[in-house]
N, C-alpha and C positions, 0 to 999 in steps of 0.2 A: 394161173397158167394160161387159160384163155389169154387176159388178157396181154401178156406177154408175147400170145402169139400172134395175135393180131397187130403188137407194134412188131412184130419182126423179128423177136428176139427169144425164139421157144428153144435154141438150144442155150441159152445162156445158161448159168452154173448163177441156178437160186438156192440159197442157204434155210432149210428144211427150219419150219415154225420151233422156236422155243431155243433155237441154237445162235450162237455168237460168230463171227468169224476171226480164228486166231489171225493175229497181226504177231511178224516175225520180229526179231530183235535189231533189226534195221531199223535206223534214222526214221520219223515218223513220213519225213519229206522225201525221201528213197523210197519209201511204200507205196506215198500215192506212185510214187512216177514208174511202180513193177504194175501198177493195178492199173494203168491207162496203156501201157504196152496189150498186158495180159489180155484186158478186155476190149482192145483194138481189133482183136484177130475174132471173138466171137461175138461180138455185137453188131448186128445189124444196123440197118440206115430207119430212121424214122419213117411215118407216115406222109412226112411233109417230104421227106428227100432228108434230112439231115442226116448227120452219125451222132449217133447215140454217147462215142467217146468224151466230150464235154459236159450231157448230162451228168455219167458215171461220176468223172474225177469231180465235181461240184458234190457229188453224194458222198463220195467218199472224206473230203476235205470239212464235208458240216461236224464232224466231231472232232477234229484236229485243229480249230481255230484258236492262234496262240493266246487271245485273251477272253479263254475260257479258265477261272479263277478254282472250277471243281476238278476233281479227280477223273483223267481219261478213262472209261471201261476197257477193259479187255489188255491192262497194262501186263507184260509179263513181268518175273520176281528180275529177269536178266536187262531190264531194258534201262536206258540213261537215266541214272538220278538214284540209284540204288547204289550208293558207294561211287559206282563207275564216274571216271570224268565227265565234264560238260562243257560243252561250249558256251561261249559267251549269250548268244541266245536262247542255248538250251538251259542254265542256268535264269536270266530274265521268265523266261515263257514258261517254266515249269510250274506248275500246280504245289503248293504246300510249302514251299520254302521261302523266307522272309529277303524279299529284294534291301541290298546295303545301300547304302548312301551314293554307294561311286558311281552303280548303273542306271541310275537316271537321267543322266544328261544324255547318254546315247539312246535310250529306249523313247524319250522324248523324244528325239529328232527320225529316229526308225516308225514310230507311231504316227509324224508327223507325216511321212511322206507315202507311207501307206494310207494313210486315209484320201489322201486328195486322188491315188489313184482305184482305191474301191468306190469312193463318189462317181467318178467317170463307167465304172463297170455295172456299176446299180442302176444307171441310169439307161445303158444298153441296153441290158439284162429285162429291164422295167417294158422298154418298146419291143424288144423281141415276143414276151411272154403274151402283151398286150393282140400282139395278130396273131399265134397259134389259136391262144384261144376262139377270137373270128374263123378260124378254119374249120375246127373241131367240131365247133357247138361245144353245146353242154358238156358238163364233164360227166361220165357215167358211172354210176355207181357200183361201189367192187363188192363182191359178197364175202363176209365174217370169214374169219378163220373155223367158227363152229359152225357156220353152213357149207362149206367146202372137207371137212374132216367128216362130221355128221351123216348118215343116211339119212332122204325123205324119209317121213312120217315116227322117225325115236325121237323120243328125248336125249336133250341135251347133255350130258354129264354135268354135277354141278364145279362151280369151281375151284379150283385147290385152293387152301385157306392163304392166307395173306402173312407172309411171313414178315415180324417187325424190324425196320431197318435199324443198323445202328445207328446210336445217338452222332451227328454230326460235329465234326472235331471242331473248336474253333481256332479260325485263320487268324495265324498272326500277321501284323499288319506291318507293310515297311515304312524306312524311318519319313520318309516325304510323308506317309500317310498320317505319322503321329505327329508328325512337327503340322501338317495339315488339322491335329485337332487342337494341338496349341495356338496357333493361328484362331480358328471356330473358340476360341476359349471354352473347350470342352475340356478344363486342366484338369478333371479327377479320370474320367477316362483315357485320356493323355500319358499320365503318372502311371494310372496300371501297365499300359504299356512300354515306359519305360522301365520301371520294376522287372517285368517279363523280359526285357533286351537285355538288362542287366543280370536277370538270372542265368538267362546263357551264357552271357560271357562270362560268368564266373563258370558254369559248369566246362566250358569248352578252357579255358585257361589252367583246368586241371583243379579248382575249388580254391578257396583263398575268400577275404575279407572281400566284399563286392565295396566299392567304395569310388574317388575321383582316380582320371586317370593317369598314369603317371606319363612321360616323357615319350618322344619316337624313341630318343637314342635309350631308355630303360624299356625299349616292350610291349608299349601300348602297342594295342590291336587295332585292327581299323574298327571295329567291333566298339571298344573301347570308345573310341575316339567319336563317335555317335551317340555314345549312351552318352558322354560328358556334351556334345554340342546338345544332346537336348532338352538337358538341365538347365545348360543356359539360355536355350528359348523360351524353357518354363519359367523360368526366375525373370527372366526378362519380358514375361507377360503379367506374370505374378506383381511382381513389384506396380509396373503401369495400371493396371488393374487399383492395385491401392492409390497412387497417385490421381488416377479418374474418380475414383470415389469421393473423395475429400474434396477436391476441385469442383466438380460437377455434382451437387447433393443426391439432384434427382438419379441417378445411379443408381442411388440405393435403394433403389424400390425396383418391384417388377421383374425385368430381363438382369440389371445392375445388382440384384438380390440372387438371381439364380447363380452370379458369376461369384459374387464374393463367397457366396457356400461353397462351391467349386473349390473355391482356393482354401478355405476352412476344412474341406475333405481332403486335398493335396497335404495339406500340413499334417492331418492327423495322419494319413499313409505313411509317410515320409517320417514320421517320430514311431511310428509301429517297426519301419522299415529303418531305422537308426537303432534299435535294440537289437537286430540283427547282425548289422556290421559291425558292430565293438564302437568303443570311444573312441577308435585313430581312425576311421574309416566312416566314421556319421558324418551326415553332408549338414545338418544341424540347419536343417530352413525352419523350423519355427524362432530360433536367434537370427535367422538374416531377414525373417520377415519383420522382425521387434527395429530389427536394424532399417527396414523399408517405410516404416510407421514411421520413425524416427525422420530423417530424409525427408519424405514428405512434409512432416509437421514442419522443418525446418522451411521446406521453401514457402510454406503458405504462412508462415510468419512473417518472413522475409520480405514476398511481395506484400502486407499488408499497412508495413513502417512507411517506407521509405515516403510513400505520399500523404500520411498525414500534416496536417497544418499542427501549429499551435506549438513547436520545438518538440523536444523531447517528453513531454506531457502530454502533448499530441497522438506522439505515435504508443507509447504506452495504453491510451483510450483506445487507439489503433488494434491493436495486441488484446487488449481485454472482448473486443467485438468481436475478434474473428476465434480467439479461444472458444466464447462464448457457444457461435455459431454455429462451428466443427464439431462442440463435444456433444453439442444438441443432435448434429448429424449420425455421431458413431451411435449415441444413446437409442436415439428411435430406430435408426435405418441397418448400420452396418453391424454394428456387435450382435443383436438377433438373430442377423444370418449365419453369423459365426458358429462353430457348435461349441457347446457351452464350456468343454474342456479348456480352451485354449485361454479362457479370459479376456476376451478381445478388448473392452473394455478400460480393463487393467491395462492393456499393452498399448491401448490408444493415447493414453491418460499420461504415463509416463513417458510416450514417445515427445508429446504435446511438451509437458514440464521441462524435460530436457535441451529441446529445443529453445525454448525461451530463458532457462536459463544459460546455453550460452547466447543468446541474442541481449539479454543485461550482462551477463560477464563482458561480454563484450561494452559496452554503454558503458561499464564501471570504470574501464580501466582507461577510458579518454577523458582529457582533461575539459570536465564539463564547470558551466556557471553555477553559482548558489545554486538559482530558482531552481535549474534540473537537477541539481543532486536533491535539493528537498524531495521533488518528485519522484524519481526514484527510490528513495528509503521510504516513502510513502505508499508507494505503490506497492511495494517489496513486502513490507510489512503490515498492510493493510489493507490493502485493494484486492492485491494477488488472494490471500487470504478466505477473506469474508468473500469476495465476489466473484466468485473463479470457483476455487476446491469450496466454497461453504454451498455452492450449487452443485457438485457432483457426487456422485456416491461414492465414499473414498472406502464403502466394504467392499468395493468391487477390486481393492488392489491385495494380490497375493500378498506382498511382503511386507505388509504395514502402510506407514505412510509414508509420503514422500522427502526424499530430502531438500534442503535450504534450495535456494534459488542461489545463492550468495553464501559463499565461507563466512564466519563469526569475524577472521580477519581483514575479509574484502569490506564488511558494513563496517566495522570499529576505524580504518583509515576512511571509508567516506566520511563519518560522524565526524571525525577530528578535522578532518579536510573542511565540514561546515561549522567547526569551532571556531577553527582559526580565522575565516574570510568573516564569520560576524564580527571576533573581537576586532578585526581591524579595521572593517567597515561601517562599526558603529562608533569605533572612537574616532572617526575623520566628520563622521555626521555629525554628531552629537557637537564636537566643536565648533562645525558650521553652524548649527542651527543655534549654539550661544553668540555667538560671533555676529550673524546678523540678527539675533534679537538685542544683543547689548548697542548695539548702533542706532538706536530709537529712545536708549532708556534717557537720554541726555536733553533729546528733541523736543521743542515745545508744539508738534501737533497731535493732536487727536490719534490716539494710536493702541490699540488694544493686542496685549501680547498674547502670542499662544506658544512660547516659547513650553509647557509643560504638557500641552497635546502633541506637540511634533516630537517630543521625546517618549513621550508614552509609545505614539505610535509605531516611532524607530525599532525599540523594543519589542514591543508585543509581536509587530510580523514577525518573528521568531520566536519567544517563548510560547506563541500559541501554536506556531506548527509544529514545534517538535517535543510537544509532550503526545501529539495523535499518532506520531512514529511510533515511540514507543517512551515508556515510560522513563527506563536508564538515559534517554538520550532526550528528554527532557530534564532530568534532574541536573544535564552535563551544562548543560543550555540555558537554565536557569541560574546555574551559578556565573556561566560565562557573563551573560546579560548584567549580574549584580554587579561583579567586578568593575565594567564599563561603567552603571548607573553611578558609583560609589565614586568615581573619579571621576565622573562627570560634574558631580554634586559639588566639589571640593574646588573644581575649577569655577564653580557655579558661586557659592559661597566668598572664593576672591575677588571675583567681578564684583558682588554683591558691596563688597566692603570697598573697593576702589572707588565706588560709586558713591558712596556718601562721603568716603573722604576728599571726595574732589572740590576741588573749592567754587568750579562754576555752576555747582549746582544749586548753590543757594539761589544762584542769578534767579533760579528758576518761580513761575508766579509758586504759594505755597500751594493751591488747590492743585500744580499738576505735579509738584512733589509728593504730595499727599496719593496723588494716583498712582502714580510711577511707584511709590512704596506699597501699595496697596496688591498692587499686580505682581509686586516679587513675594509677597507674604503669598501670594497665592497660589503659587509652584509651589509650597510646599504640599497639603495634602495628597493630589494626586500621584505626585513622585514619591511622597512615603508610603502610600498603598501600593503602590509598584513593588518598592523595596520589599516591603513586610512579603506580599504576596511571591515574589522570586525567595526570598527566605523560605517560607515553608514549601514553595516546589524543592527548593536544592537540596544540595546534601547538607550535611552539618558542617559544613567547612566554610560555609555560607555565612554563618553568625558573624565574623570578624566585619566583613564587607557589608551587611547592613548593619552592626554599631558605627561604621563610618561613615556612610550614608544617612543615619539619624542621625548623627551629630552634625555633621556637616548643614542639613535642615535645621537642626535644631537652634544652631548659632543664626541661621540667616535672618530667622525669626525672631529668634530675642532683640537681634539689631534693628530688625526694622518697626516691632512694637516698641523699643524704645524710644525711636525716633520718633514714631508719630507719637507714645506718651511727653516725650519733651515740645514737643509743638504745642500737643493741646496744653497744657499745664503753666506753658509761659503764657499763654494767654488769660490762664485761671490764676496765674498767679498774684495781681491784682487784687483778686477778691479776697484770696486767703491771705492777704497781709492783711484787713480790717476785721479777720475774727478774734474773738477772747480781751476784746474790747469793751469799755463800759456804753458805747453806742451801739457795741452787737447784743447785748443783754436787753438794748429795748427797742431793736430794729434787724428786719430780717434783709435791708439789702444785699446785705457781702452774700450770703447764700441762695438768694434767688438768682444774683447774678453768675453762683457757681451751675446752680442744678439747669439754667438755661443755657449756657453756655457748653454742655456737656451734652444737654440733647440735641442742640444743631448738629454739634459738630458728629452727634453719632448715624446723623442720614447718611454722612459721607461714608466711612466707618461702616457701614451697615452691608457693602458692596463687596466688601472681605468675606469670603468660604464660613463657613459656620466654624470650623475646628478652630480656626485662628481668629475668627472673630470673638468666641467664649473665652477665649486666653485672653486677648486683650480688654475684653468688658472687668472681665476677672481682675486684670493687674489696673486699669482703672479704677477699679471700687475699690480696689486694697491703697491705691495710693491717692485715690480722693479723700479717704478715713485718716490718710497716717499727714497729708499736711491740712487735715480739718484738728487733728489732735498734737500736732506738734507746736503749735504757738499755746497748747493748755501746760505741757510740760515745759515750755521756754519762762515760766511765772508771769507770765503778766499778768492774771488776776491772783488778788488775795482774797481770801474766804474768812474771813476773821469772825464773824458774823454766824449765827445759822439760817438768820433769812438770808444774807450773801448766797451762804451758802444752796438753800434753796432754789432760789433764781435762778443760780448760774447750773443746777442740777435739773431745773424745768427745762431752759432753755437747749441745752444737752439733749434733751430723751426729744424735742419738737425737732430742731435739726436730724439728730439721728433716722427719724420718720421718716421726716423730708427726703433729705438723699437713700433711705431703702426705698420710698419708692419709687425714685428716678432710677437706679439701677435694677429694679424689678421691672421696669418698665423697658430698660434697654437688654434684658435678657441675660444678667449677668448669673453665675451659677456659683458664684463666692457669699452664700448665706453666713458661712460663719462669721464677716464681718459686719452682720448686723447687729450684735449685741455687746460689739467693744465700747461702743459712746454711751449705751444706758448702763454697763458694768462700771466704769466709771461714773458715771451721774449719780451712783445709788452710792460707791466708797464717799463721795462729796456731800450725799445728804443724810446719810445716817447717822446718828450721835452715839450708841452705845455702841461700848471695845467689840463687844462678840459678834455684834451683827457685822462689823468693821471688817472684824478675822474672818468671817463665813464668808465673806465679799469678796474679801481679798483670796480665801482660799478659791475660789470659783472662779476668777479671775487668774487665777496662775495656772487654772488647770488647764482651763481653755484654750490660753494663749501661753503656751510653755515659755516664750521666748523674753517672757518678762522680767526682770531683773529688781533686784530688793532697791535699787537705785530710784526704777520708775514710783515704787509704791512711797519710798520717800519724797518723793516730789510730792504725790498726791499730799500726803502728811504736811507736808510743810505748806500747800495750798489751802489748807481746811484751818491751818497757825495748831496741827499740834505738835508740837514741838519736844525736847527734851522731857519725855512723862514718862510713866511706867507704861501707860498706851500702847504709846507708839511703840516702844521697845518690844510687847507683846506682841502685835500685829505685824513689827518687822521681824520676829522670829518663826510666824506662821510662813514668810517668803522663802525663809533663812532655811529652813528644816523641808519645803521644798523643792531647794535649788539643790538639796543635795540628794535628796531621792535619783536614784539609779532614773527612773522612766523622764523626773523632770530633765537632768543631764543629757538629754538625748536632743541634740537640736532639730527642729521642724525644718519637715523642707523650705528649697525657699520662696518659693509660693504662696506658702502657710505662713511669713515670717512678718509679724507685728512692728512689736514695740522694737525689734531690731535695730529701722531705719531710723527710730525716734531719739536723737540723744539729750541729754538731761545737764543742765549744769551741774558745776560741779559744788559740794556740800560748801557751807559755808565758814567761815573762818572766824573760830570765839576768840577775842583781845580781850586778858584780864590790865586791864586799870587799876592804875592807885585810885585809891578809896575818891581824894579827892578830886577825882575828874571823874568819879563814878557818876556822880550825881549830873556834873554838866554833862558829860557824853551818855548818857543812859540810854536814848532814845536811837543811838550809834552804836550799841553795845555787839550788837549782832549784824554784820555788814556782806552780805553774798560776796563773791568770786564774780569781778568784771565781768558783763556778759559778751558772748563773742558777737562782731557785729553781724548783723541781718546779712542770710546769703541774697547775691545779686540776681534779678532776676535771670531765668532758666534759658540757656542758650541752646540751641541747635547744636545734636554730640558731635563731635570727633572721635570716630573710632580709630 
């Protein structure tokens, strides 16, 4: 009171300690302007001159400032905002009630233009206050409310206890302010917020399923119509939020960690708050988020192809990198943020999968070249595979594993699709590469074929890639590949025969016929290993097409060891016309000039493959024996004698020696013919029947193909003749030849005395007595012998 009267204002109407002043049910802005009438008439002028009217309404107006966000004091139960209507700013400016979407744009521009004019007033206000105070001095100090109630020298009264306030309600927030913390990616505090918008609108709608909103023309509220716009600024934070993650790794750590939790807390509210609305009214974001993952993966696929090098195998490496890359990212960074319900993981893993398989569905169904569709079924099933899913943790997927990349029926037409481009592109090759290898065979330079590596290899780049596909499609691809080798063989084989039948090839010097044959004997091994090996990859259906392919080999080779057996042999044949002569019994030329002539020529010879080199050593040793022993069965010696005999059985077992070991020395692997010349050397010198029959039985066991015929030559060479002997010893052949096992002919490899033919028995003339005596020594006359064949030509096949 003092000091009030010393400003001048001691009859003013001061409101007694501890009391409030009611404010009427009138407009709050109607109040001040009763309260600056009212106190116009009892307020005095300041110390300085002024009127006091402008302090008051300032004091009156500091509790009524509209963007005070608390509860005004002193509000009655009657006053705006209790039921009662409101005006457009008294609804804005009121305390407790959640501002909608619509009044923001005016409260913005009302706010905007209020402030520029309280800047202007602050700034007055600021230099006004600044010179009172130079007036005044100090400000002087007011005394307590308990030293003005109090007499000097009592105490104080203590003071009333402290009564506890209520708990403070919490403001709900308007939509600008939640879409403001979607924006801040505050999305789990966000979502409460909108849960709470949504729960009024459902209560204010009368209850019902809270859920999207329906249509203006069905009803939606404006109410409505917020809570759905601000879903879609959640989901469309949401979603971006995953799309930056993947993109930008480092995201995920740090601030990038705090957000994606965020969004892991939104989904599980949002699935809590879906058990709520029923199955017609779930807004189902942990499926639109699977579906967001998904999107994502796609585009960071998408961007990862297109610029790889290297075709479609390229970008496939392309694709395995950035899988790689991404799964490493969700592993470490982003699925720990996640909470552990949701499987992020799992939902990362499959969004990834899906993605990429339609990024090869797509690849599959354009018409691509071999080499890429290999890759593809490569990568599909093998790559994808092991190098991908065999690095991630596939417990982390809820519902097992994952499905195909590719339907059974998308890869079974790629396979056929790579069936068919091989078989037709190896039968256009495969004829090229005979085509110009048979254009050299004729030529007389220096020329070494590889006509059987460019076929190998045509082959192989295919049988060996698609057994690492997969094994069925290997087995498909190994039969395809026979088929082609099998008809390659067969066009191979006709060349082969055109070829010696042609007549300018004699022109040819013999040493590079001799080559030229030697280099087609030599296609065969490696192309019969091809064959045998695509046999046991294929299926069994396989068998037919390598018997045609062996055979096909097999004839090329018999032609062409024949040919060079007739080359070398007209040259030896020469010598084996002066055997079983009475100057071969006491000179070894005729056979040193065979067993020399046999080892030249096998330097040449020796350049031929191992396989096909022991066959021919082979059929040389069998047929160096059969015409070293074919002029013994022609009779030219008689053995009348048992020293004859001897001799011509010494000489026998020294030869025999001789040529084992010249063909021990050229590696021939036909042993069994070394004991045909000493088996007969020993029928020729032995004298008694038994040892005759054991000899001979030895001799037919060995050599099945021996005929009672042969063993009568021997007989008739030794002169025994018409005895009981001989008839014993020809019935050891005879009892033999009928035995089941002898009846079994020897292959013909194995085949002897076959080649050997014998004249024929000789013709008994009985004579009148008396021309007995003159013709006696005529009594017994052979069967013409047929003349000596000419020597050995060059075949014609």
């Amino acid at each position: 009171m003092p000091i009030l009267k010393s400003l001048g204002v001691a009859n003013s109407k001061v409101p007694r300690a501890g009391t409030l002043p009611l404010r009427s049910s009138r407009n709050p802005f109607e109040e001040v302007s009763g309260l600056e009438e009212e106190e116009a008439g009892e307020l005095g002028a300041l110390p300085n001159g002024t009127s006091c009217r402008r302090r008051a309404t300032l004091e009156k107006l500091a509790g009524l400032s509209p963007f005070r966000l608390g509860k005004t004091p002193g509000r009655r139960a009657g006053s705006p905002g209790d039921g009662q209507p409101r005006s457009f700013l008294g609804r804005v400016l009121s305390p407790g009630i959640r501002r909608s979407s619509a009044d923001f744009g005016l409260l913005a521009r009302l706010q905007g233009i209020r402030a520029q004019g309280d800047e202007e007033a602050a700034g007055e206000a600021a230099r006004r206050l600044a010179f009172l105070r130079l007036g005044r001095g100090p400000k002087p100090r007011r005394a307590s409310l308990a030293e003005r109630v109090v007499p000097a020298g009592e105490a104080a009264p203590e003071p009333p206890p402290k009564v506890p306030e209520p708990p403070k309600v919490k403001e709900p927030l308007s939509v600008l302010e939640i879409l403001s913390l979607i924006q801040q990616r505050e999305l789990a505090r966000a979502d409460e917020h909108i849960l709470e918008l949504e729960a009024e609108e459902l209560a204010s709608s009368g209850g019902g399923a809270p859920g999207p909103p329906k249509a203006e023309g069905a009803g939606g509220g404006r109410r409505a119509r917020d809570v759905a716009l601000l879903y879609e600024a959640l989901q469309r934070e949401m979603w971006a939020l995953v799309r930056e993650t993947l993109a930008g790794p480092g995201l995920g750590a740090g601030a990038g960690a705090g957000a994606v939790a965020q969004l892991g807390q939104v989904l599980v509210q949002e699935e809590a708050a879906d058990g709520r609305r029923g199955p017609e009214a779930a807004r189902k974001l942990r499926a639109r988020w699977a579906e967001a993952v998904a999107r994502a993966a796609r585009e960071r696929l998408e961007a990862a192809a297109p610029g790889a090098p290297g075709g479609l195998a390229g970008q496939l490496e392309a694709l395995r990198g950035r899988l790689l890359e991404d799964m490493g990212v969700v592993r470490g960074r982003l699925a720990p943020s996640y909470p552990a319900g949701l499987g992020a993981f799992g939902i990362y893993l499959r969004g990834y999968h899906g993605a990429l398989a339609e990024w090869i569905g797509a690849a599959a169904r354009r018409r691509l070249p071999l080499a890429d569709r290999y890759a593809l079924l490569h990568w599909h099933n093998q790559v994808y595979p092991r190098e991908v899913l065999g690095l991630v943790d596939m417990v982390a997927l809820e519902n097992g594993e994952l499905g195909p990349l590719l339907s059974p029926g998308t890869l079974r037409g790629l396979e056929d699709e790579c069936v068919t481009d091989v078989k037709a592109q190896t039968r256009a090759a495969l004829l090229r590469v005979l085509q110009e290898d048979g254009e050299h065979w004729g030529s007389t330079e220096d020329w070494s074929s590889n006509l059987a590596q460019d076929v190998c290899e045509l082959l192989e780049e295919h049988t060996e890639r698609a057994p690492r596909i997969s094994q069925e499609f290997g087995e498909r691809m190994a039969h395809c590949c026979l088929g082609g080798l099998a008809e390659f063989l067969q066009s191979f084989q006709q060349r082969v025969e055109r070829f010696h039948d042609n007549p300018g090839v004699r022109e040819l010097p013999p040493d590079t016929y001799i080559s030229r044959t030697i280099s087609l004997v030599n296609c065969g091994p490696p192309l019969r290993a091809l064959a045998e090996r695509l046999a046991r990859v294929g299926p069994p259906e396989s068998e037919p097409a390598r018997e045609a392919a062996a055979s096909a080999l097999d004839r090329v080779i018999r032609l062409c060891h024949r040919v060079l057996t007739d080359l070398l042999f007209q040259e030896l044949q020469p010598h084996f016309s002066k055997l079983m002569r009475r100057k071969w019994l006491s000179s070894s030329e005729a056979l040193d000039g065979i067993v020399g002539t046999l080892g030249a020529k096998a330097l040449a010879l020796r350049r031929m493959q191992d396989e096909p080199y022991q066959a021919l050593v082979a059929e040389l040793h069998r047929r160096a024996l059969v015409e070293y022993v074919r002029p013994l069965f022609r009779g030219r010696l008689r053995c009348g004698s048992a020293r004859t005999r001897s001799r011509v059985a010494g000489r026998l077992r020294e030869d025999a020696a001789q040529l084992e070991r010249l063909f021990r020395r050229l590696e021939s692997q036909a042993s069994w013919l070394d004991a045909v010349v000493p088996r007969l050397a020993e029928v020729l010198r032995l004298e008694d029947t038994p040892s005759i029959q054991m000899e001979v039985g030895v001799l037919v066991r060995d050599y099945p193909d021996i005929r009672q015929k042969h063993v009568a030559t021997l007989l008739d060479i030794r002169g025994l003749r018409h005895t009981a002997a001989r008839q014993e010893i020809l019935a050891v052949t005879r009892d033999l030849e009928l035995c089941e096992v002898a009846a079994l002919s020897p292959p013909r490899d194995r085949a002897f005395f076959a080649d050997i033919p014998v004249p024929r028995p000789p013709i008994c003339l009985s004579l009148p007595l008396f021309l007995g005596r003159l013709l006696s020594p005529l009594a017994c006359l052979p069967w013409p012998r047929p003349p000596s064949p000419s020597p050995l030509r060059r075949p014609q096949a």
